[in-house]
N, C-alpha and C positions, 0 to 999 in steps of 0.2 A: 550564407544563402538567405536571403528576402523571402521571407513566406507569410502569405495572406491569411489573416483567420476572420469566418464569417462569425459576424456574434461579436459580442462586446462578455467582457467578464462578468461573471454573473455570482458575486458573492450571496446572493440571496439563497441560493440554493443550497449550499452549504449546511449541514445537519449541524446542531449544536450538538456538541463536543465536550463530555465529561469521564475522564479517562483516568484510571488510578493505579499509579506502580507502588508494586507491596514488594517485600522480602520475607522470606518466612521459611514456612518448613513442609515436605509429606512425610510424618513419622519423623524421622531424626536426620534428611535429609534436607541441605537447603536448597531454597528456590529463588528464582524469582518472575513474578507474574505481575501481569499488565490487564486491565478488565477494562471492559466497556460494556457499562447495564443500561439497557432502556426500562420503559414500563411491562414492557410482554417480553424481550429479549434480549441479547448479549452478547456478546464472546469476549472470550480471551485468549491471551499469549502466555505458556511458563515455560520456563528453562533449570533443569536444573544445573548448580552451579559446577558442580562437576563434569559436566558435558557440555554445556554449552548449547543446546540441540533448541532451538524453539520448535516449541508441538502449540498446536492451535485448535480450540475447540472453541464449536457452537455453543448456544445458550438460550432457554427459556425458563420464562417466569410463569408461576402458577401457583396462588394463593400462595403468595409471599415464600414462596419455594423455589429459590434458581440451581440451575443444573443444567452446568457444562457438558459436551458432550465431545469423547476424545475418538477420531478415526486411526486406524491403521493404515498402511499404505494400501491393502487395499482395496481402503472406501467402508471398512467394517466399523462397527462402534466396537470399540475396544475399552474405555473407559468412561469415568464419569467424576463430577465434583458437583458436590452436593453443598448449599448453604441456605440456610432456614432463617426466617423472621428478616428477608430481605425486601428493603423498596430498590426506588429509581435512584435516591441518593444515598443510599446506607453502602457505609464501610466494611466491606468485609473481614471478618476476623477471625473464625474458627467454622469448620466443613469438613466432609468426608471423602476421600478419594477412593474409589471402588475398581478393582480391576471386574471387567465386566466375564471374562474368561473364567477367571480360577473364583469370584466372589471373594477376594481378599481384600477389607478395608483398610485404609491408615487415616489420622487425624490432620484435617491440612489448618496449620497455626500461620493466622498473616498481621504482620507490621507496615500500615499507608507510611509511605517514602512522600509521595507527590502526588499533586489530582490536578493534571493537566485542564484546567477551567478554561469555559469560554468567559466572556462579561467586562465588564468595564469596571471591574474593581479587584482585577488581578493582573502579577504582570512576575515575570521573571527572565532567567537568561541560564544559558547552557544546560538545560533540562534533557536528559535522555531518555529516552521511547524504546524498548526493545522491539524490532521486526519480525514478523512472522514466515518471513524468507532469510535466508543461510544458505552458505554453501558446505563442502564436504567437512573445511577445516575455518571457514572462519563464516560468524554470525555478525549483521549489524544492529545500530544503534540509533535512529534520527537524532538530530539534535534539536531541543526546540526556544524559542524565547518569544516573549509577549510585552507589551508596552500596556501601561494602562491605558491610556488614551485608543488602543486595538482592540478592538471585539472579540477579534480572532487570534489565536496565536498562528504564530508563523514557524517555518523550518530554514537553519541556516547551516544545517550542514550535517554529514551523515561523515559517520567515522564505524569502521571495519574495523572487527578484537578477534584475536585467534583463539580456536573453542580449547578448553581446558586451562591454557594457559592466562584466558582474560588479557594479553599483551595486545595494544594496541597496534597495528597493521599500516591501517593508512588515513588520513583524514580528508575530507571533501568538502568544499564550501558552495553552496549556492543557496538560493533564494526559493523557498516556496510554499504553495499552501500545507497546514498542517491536515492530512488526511487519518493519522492514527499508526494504529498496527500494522496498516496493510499499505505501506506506500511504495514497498520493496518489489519489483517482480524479475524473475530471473529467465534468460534465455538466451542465446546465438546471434545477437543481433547484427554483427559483420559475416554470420555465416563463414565462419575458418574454424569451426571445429571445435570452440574452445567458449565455456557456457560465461556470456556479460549479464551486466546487470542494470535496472531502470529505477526512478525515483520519483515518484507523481509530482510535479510542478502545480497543475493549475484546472480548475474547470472553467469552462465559457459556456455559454447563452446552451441550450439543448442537451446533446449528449459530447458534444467537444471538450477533449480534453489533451491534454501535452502531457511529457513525461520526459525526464534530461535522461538520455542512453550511457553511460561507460562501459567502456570496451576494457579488454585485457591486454593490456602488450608484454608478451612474450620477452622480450631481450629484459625488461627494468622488473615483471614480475608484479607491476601495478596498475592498480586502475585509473583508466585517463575518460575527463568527458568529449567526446567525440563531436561530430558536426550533424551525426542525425538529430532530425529535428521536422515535425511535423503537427498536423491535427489528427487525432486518434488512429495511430501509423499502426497498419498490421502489417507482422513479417513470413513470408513463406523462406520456408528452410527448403523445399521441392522446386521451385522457379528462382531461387535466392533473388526475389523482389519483396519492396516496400510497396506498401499500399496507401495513400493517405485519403481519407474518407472524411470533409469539411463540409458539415452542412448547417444552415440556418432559416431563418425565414418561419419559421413552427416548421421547418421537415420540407415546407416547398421548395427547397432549392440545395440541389448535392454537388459537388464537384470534387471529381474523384481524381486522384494522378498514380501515378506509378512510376516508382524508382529501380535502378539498378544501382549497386554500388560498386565503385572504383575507386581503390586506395582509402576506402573506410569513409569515401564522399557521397553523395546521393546524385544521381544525372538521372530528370527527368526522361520518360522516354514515351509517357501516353500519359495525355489530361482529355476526361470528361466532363461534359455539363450536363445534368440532370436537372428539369423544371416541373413544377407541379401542372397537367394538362386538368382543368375541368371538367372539358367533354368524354376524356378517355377514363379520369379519376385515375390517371396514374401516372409516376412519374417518366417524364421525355423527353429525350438528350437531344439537345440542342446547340446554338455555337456556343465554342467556349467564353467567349465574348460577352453573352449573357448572365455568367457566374460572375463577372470580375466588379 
């Protein structure tokens, strides 16, 4: 399927990127955790090893005091990770886990694995990212590599490990930018019933962004990547329509379509053009003609 993106790529926008996976411990169990510190904020990813479950918590900084903040499903603070005498570049190594419920502390012990660097004076290959999306029985992995000559590092493939066992599932290769932690997101995207999963690709000029969809096929029990394919595509599980939402120009100029899908393919069935009016100061659908 040929599809138009307004906007040209826009690497500039891209936040620099300094991410650090540890192994370690809470009390005498192992983990492993993924951080991302700014100067006032943070989060991260841990799993412990025996589960395999990635939990995900917030994070702020305050007089060199950072503290993760862990929710329950539902939306409660439930925990917390505490680490003292931190900057924007300090490695973490010894903090406190607090169940926020019962006030029972453990000591959290960490060993830096990798520090996924932006710059031009790092470079590596086959580097793993744990996700902060999982499903019931298997957790992923980005995979990353970086050239020196790249600013940026890049993603070249996402590989699925089954939780406890750590065995390897299935592997996937494609091309894209490195977003972190959060590149995983999960949901119904052919609408049959059965929860797929998405992998951030790319940002472009505004708020445009792509994402590669894999479906699940039932008969082989793997995940395949599909033919959806859009600019920042939203799915209703209630109309089982796509929605794709392409706009540029600073926001002056929208054009909107809408798919149905058949046999796991996308068949346009309504395109709008949306233009910035002056007089009215808001936006007003015009031929489609005008968007292309």
């Amino acid at each position: 399927m040929k599809k138009t993106f307004l906007g040209i790529l826009f690497l500039g926008s891209i936040a620099a990127f300094s991410q650090v996976r540890y192994s370690g411990f809470i009390d005498v169990y192992p983990i492993e955790l993924v951080s991302n510190i700014s100067s006032s904020s943070g989060d991260c990813v841990y799993a412990y090893k025996k589960f395999d479950i990635p939990i995900y918590l917030s994070g702020k900084m305050e007089n060199e005091t950072l503290v993760f903040t862990e929710k329950d499903n539902d939306g409660k603070e439930s925990a917390t990770m505490t680490f003292k005498n931190i900057s924007e570049n300090s490695v973490l190594t010894r903090g406190i886990w607090k169940d926020l419920k019962t006030g029972k502390e453990f000591e959290i012990t960490l060993n830096k694995e990798f520090e996924f660097k932006d710059g031009n004076d790092t470079e590596w290959k086959n580097q793993e990212i744990l996700q902060t999306g999982s499903f019931k029985n298997y957790y992923f992995k980005l995979v990353t590599a970086k050239r020196k000559d790249d600013y940026y590092p890049r993603v070249s493939g996402i590989r699925i490990y089954t939780k406890k066992t750590d065995a390897l599932y299935q592997e996937l290769n494609f091309e894209g930018e490195f977003r972190g932690l959060n590149s995983i997101q999960k949901s119904d995207y052919n609408f049959d019933g059965i929860e797929d999963f998405s992998v951030f690709e790319a940002s472009y000029a505004g708020p445009n962004t792509t994402s590669i969809y894999y479906l699940f096929d039932p008969k082989t029990k793997k995940y395949f990547e599909s033919e959806i394919a859009g600019v920042s595509l939203e799915f209703d599980a209630t109309t089982k329509t796509i929605t794709e939402h392409n706009q540029c120009c600073a926001a002056s100029q929208h054009l909107v379509m809408k798919y149905k899908l058949k046999n796991d393919k996308m068949i346009l069935t309504e395109e709008k053009c949306y233009k910035w009016d002056e007089k009215k100061q808001d936006l007003v659908e015009q031929k489609i003609e005008n968007c292309r």
